[in-house]
Structures are given as structure tokens and as C-alpha cells.
GUVOZA-29835 format. One record per atom (N, C-alpha, C): atom name; residue number from 0; x, y, z. Coordinates in steps of 0.02 Angstrom, whole numbers. Example, Ala and Ser with C-alpha at 12.3 -4.5 7.8 and 13.67 -1.06 7.14 Angstrom:
% residues 2
("N"; 0; (660; -284; 390)),
("CA"; 0; (615; -225; 390)),
("C"; 0; (660; -165; 390)),
("N"; 1; (642; -112; 354)),
("CA"; 1; (684; -53; 357)),
("C"; 1; (645; 2; 394)),
//
This chain:
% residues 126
("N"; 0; (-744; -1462; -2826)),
("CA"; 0; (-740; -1442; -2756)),
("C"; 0; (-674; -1406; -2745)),
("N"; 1; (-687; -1350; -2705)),
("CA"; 1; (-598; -1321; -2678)),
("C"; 1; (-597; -1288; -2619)),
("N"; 2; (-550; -1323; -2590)),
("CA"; 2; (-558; -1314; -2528)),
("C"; 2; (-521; -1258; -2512)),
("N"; 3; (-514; -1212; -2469)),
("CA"; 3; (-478; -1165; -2415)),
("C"; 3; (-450; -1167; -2379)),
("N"; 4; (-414; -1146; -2353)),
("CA"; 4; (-375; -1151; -2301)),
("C"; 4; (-339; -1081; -2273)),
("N"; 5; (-373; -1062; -2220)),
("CA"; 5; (-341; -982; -2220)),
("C"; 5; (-272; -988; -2139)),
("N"; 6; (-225; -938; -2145)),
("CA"; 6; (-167; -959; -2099)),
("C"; 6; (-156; -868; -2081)),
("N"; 7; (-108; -884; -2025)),
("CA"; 7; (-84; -799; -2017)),
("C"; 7; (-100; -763; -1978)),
("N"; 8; (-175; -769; -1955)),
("CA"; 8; (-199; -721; -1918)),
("C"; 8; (-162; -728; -1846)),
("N"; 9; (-163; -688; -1788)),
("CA"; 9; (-147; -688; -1718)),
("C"; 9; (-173; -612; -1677)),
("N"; 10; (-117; -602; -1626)),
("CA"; 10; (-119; -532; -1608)),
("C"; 10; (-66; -503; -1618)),
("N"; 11; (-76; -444; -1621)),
("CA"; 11; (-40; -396; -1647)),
("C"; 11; (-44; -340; -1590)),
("N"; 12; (-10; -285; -1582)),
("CA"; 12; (-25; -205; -1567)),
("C"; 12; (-47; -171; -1625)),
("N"; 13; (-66; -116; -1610)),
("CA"; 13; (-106; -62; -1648)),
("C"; 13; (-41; -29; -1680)),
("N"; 14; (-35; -33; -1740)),
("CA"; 14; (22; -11; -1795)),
("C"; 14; (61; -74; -1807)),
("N"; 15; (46; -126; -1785)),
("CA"; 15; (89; -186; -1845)),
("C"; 15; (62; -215; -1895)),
("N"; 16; (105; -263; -1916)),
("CA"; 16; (71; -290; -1988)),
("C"; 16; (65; -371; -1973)),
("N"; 17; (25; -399; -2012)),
("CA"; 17; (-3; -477; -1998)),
("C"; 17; (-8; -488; -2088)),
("N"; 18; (22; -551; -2104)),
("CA"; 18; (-2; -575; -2175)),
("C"; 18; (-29; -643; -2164)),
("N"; 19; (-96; -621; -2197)),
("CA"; 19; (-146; -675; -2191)),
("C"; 19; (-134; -739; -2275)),
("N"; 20; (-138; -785; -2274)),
("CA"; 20; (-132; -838; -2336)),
("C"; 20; (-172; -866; -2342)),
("N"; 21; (-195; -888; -2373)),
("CA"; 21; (-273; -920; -2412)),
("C"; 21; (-238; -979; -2445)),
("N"; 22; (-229; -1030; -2443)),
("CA"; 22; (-210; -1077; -2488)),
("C"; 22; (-261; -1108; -2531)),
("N"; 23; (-271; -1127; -2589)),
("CA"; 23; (-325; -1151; -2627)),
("C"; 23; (-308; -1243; -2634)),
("N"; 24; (-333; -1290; -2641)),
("CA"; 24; (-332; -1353; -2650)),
("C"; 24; (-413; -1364; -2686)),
("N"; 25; (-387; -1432; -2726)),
("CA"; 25; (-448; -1482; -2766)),
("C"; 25; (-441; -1461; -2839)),
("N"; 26; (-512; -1448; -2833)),
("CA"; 26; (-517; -1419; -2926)),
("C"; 26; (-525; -1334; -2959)),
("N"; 27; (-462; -1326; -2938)),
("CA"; 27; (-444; -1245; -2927)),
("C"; 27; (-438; -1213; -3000)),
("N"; 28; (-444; -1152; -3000)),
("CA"; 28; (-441; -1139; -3061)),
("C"; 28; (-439; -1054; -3075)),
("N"; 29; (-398; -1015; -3098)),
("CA"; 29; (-391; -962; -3112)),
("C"; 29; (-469; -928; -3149)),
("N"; 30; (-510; -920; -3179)),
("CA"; 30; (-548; -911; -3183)),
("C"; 30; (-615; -926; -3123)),
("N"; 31; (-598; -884; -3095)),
("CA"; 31; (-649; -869; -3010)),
("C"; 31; (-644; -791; -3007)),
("N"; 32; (-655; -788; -2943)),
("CA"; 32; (-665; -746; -2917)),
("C"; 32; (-632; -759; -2844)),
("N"; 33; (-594; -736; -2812)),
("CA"; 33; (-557; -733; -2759)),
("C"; 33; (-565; -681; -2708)),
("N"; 34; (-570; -668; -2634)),
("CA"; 34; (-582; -614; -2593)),
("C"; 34; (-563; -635; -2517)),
("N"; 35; (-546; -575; -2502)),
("CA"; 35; (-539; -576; -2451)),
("C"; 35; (-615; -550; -2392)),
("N"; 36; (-634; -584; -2338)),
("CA"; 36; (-686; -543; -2291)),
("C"; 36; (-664; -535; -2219)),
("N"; 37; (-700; -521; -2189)),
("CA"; 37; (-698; -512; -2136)),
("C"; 37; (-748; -510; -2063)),
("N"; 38; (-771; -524; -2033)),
("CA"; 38; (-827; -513; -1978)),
("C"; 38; (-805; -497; -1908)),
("N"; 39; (-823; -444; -1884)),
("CA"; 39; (-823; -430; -1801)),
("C"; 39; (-874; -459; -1769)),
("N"; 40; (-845; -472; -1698)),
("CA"; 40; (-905; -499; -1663)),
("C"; 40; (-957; -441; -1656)),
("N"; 41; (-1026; -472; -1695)),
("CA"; 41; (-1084; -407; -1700)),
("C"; 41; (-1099; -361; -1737)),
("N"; 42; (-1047; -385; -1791)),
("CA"; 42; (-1056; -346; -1859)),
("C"; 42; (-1077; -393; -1903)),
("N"; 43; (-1092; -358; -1967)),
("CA"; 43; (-1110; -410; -2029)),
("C"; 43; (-1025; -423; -2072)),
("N"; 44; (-1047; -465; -2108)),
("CA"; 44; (-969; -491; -2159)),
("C"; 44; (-960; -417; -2191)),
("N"; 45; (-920; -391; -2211)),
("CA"; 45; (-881; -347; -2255)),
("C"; 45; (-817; -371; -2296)),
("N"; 46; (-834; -345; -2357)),
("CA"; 46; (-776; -348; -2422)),
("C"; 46; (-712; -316; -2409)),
("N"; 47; (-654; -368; -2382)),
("CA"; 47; (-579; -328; -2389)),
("C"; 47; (-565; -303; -2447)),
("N"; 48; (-540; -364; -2468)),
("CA"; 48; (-516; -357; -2561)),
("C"; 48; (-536; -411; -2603)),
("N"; 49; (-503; -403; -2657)),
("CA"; 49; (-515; -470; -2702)),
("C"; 49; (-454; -474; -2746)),
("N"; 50; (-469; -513; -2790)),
("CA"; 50; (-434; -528; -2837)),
("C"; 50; (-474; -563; -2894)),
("N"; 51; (-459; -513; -2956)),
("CA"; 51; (-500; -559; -3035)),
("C"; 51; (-456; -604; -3035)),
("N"; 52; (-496; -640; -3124)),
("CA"; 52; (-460; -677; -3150)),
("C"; 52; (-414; -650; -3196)),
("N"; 53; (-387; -599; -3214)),
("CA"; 53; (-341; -566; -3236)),
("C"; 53; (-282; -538; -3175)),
("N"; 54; (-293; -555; -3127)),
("CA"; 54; (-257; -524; -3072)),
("C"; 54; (-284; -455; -3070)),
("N"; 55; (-340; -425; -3085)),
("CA"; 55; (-332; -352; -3039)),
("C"; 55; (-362; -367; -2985)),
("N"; 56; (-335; -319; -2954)),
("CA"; 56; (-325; -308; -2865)),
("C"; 56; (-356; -228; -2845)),
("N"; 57; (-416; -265; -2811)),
("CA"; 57; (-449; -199; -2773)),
("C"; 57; (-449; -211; -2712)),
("N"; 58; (-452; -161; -2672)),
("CA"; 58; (-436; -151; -2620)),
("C"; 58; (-514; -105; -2589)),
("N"; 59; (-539; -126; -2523)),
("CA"; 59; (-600; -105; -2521)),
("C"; 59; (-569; -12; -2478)),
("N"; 60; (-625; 37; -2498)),
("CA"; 60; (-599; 94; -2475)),
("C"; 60; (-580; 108; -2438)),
("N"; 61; (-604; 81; -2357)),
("CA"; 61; (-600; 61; -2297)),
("C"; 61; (-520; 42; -2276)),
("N"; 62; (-483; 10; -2328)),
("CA"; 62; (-421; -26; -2310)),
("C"; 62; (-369; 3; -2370)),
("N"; 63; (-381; 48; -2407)),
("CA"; 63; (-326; 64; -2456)),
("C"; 63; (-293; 87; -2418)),
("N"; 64; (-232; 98; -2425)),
("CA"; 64; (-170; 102; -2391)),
("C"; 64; (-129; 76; -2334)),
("N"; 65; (-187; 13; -2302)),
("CA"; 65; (-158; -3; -2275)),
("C"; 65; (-140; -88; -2278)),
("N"; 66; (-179; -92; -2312)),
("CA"; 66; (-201; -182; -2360)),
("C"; 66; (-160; -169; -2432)),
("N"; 67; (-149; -248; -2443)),
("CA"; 67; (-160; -260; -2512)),
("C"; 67; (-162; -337; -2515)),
("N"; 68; (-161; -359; -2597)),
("CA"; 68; (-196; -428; -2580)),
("C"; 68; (-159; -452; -2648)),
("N"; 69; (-112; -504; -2663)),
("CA"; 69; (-89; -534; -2712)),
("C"; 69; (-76; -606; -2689)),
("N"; 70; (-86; -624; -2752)),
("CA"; 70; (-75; -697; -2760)),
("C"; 70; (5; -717; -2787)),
("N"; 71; (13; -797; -2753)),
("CA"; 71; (105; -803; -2754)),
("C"; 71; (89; -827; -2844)),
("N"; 72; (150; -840; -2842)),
("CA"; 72; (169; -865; -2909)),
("C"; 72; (106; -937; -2938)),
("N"; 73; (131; -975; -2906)),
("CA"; 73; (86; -1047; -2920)),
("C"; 73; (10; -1008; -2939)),
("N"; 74; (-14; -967; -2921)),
("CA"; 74; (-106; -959; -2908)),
("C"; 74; (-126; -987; -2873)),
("N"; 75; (-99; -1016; -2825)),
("CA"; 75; (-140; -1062; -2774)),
("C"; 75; (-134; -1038; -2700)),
("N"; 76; (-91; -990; -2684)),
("CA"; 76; (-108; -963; -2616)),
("C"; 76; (-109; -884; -2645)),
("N"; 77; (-154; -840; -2602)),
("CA"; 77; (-183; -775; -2577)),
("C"; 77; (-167; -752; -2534)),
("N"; 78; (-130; -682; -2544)),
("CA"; 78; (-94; -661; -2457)),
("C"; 78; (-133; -587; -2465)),
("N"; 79; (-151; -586; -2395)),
("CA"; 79; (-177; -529; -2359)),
("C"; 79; (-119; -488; -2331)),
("N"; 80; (-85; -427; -2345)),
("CA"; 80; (-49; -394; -2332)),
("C"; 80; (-48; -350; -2271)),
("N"; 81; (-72; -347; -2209)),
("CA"; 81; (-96; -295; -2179)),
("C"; 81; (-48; -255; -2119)),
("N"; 82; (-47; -187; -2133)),
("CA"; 82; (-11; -141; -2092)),
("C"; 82; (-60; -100; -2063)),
("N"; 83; (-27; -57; -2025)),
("CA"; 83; (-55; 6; -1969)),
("C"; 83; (-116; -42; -1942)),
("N"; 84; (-108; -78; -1897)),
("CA"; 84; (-162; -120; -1880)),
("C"; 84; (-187; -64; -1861)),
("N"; 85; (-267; -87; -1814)),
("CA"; 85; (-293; -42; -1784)),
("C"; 85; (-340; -80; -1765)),
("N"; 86; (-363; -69; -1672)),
("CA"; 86; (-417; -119; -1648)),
("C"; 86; (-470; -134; -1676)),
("N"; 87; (-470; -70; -1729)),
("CA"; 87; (-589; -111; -1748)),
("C"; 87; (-540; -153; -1832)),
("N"; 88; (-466; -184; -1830)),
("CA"; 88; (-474; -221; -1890)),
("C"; 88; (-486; -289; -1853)),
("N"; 89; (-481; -282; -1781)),
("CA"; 89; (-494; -362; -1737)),
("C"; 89; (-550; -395; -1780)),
("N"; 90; (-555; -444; -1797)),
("CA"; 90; (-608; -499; -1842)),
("C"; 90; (-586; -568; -1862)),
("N"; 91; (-631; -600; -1883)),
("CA"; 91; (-617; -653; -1911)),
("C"; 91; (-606; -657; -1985)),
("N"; 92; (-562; -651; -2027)),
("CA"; 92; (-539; -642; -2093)),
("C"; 92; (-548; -708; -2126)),
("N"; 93; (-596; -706; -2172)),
("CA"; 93; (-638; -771; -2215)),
("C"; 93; (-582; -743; -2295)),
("N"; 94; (-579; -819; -2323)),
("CA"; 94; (-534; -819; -2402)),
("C"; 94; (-611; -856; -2431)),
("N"; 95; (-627; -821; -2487)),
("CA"; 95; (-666; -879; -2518)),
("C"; 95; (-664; -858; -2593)),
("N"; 96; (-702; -899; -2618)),
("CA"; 96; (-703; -903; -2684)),
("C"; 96; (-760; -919; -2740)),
("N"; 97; (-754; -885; -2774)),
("CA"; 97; (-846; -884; -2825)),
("C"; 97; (-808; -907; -2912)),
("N"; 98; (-847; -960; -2916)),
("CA"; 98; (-841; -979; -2989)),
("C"; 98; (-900; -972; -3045)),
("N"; 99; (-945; -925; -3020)),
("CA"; 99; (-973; -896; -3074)),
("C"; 99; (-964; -831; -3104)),
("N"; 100; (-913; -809; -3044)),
("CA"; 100; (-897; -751; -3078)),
("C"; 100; (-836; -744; -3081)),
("N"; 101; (-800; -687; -3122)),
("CA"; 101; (-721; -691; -3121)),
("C"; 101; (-685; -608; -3129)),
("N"; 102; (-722; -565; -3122)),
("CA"; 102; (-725; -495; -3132)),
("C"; 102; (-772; -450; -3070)),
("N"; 103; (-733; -388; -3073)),
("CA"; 103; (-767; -378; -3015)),
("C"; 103; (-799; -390; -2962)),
("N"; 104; (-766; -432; -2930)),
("CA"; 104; (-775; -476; -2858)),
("C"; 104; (-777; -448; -2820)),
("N"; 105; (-751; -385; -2802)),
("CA"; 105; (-791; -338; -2748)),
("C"; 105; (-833; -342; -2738)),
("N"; 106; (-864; -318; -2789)),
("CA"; 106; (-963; -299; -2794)),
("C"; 106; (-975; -362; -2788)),
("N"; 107; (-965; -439; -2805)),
("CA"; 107; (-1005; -486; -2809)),
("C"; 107; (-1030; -503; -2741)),
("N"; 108; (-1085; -506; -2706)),
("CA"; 108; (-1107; -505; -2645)),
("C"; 108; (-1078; -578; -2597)),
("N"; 109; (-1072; -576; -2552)),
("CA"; 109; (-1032; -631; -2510)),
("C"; 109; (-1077; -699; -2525)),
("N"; 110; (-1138; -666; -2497)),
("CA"; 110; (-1178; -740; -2520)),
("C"; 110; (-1179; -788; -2585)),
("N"; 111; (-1148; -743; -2644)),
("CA"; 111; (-1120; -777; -2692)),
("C"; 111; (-1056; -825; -2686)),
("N"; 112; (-1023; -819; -2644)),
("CA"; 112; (-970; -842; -2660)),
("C"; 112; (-988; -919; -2631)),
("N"; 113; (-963; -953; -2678)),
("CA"; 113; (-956; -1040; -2650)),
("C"; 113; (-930; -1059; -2613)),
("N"; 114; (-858; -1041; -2621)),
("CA"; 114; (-819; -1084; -2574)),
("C"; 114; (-792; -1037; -2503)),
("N"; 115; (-788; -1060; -2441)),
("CA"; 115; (-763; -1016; -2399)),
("C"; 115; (-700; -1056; -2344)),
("N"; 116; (-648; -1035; -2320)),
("CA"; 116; (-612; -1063; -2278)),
("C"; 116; (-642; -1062; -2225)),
("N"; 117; (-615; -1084; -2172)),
("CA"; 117; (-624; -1089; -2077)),
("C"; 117; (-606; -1013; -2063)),
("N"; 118; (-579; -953; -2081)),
("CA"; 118; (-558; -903; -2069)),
("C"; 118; (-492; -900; -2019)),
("N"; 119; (-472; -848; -2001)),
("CA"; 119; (-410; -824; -1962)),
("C"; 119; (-435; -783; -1922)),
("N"; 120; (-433; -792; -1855)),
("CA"; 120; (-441; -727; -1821)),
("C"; 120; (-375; -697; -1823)),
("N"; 121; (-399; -612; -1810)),
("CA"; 121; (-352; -568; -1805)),
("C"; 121; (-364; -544; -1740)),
("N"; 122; (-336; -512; -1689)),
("CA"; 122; (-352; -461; -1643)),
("C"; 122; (-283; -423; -1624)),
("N"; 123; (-310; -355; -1622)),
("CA"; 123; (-284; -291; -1626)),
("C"; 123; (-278; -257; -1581)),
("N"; 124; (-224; -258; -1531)),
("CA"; 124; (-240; -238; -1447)),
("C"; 124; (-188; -232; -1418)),
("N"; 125; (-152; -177; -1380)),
("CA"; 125; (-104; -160; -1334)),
("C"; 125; (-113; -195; -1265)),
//
């Protein structure tokens, strides 16, 4: 079992930055699959980023340049990096995690993933 725990989110104006943290607890383990999501009210979930089990770091197209997504030293917390806010990034930002896969976690579809935190809202608004 491993639990989640996501932190960070709030409000912001349109051009600041918010770092979101994912903490991992239980029976954690570098070999997963790690990601960041997201949901607006009335949209479907969408892929921020992720993270393999080698540490590469993708970044979904939507958010390159203004995201990024690394893990601290320990492997056990996930930070969401985010600048140039902008109102449609307002959502609820989900950390979760898939242990059948450990590579290309982008593509791995959300409904795969096992484990999910309570999320963070974000909102983006002058």
C-alpha cells in the first residue's frame, strides 16, 4: 500500500509560480511510475508530467516551459514546479502512482495508475 499526500496548491495571480509536493509513504518504491494530473471543474483528468524509474522527466506539451517535475533527494517527495500561471491552469492537481509500470508514464493511461492522493487545488485569478 502507498499512500499520497499532495501539499502546495492555493491562489495565485496570472504569472506566478506555486510548487506543488507529493509526498509518498508505506511500501514505496522507486520502481513505479510517478505523475503528476490535473482536473478542471468540467473537464476530464489530463497528464501534467511524470517521472520514470530512472528519473526521466517529461513534461506534458501543454506545460513545457512552464512546469517541471523532480523528485527531492530521499525519492519520497515529488515537486510540481509551476510558473507563468495562467487562469485555465485553475484545477485540482492529483500525485499518483502505478506499480506496474515504470517507463513511460505519460502515455500510461490515468486509469492505470493505483495509487492517487486527495489532490491540491490550484486557482489562478486576479
Amino acid at each position: 500500500q502507498v499512500r499520497l499526500m499532495e501539499s502546495g496548491g492555493g491562489s495565485v495571480q496570472p504569472g506566478g509560480s506555486l510548487r506543488l509536493s507529493c509526498t509518498a509513504s508505506g511500501h514505496t518504491t522507486t520502481s513505479v511510475c510517478m505523475a503528476w494530473f490535473r482536473q478542471a471543474p468540467g473537464k476530464g483528468r489530463e497528464g501534467v508530467a511524470s517521472l520514470d524509474y530512472d528519473d526521466t522527466k517529461t513534461i506534458a506539451d501543454s506545460f513545457k516551459g512552464r512546469f517541471t517535475i523532480s523528485p527531492n533527494n530521499a525519492g519520497n517527495t515529488l515537486f510540481l514546479q509551476m510558473h507563468l500561471l495562467k487562469p485555465e491552469d485553475t484545477a485540482m492537481y492529483y500525485c499518483a502512482a502505478d506499480t506496474t509500470h515504470r517507463e513511460w508514464c505519460l502515455l500510461v493511461p490515468d486509469n492505470t495508475y493505483t495509487y492517487w492522493g486527495q489532490g491540491t487545488q490550484v486557482t489562478v485569478a486576479s
